[in-house]
C-alpha positions, 0 to 999 in steps of 0.5 A, spaced: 142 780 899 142 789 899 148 789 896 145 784 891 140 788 890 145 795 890 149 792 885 144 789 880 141 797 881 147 799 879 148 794 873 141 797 871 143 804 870 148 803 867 145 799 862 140 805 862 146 811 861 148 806 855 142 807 852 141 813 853 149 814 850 147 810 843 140 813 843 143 820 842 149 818 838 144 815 833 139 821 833 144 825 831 148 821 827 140 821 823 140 829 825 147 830 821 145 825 815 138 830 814 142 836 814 147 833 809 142 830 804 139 837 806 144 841 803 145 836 797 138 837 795 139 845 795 145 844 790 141 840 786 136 845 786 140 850 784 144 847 778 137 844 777 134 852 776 141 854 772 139 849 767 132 851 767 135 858 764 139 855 760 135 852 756 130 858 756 136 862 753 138 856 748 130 856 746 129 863 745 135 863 740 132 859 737 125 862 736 130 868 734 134 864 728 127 861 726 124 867 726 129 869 721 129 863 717 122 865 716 123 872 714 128 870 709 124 864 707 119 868 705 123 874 702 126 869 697 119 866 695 116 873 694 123 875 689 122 868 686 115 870 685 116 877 683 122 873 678 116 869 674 
């Protein structure tokens, strides 16, 4: 019966340190995936605010070249006008 008892001691343990063994393995695996999806999201970031100051560059030239058109919009309707 004692060795009955030691064995199934031993047998527990066992199954405990295996446990253990996945349990660790799982929290870093989880460890890992956050750090992966981290570093995604922070690339993403990154692209996120060049396209951000792309598109600010791309609408003030075309503020710019609006503004030209105005301006020579409004030129040729004060020729026109002065034509009259």
């Amino acid at each position: 019966m004692n060795a009955d008892l030691a064995g199934a001691v031993a047998a527990g343990g066992l199954f405990l340190l295996l446990i253990v063994i996945v349990w660790q393995f799982a929290a870093t695996w989880r460890a890992r995936a956050l750090a992966a999806r981290e570093s995604q999201y922070r690339e993403l970031a990154t692209k996120y605010a060049q396209l951000l100051e792309d598109n600010v560059e791309l609408h003030r030239r075309t503020l710019e070249e609006l503004t030209q058109t105005r301006t020579s919009l409004t030129s040729m309707e004060k020729m026109m006008r002065e034509i009259e």
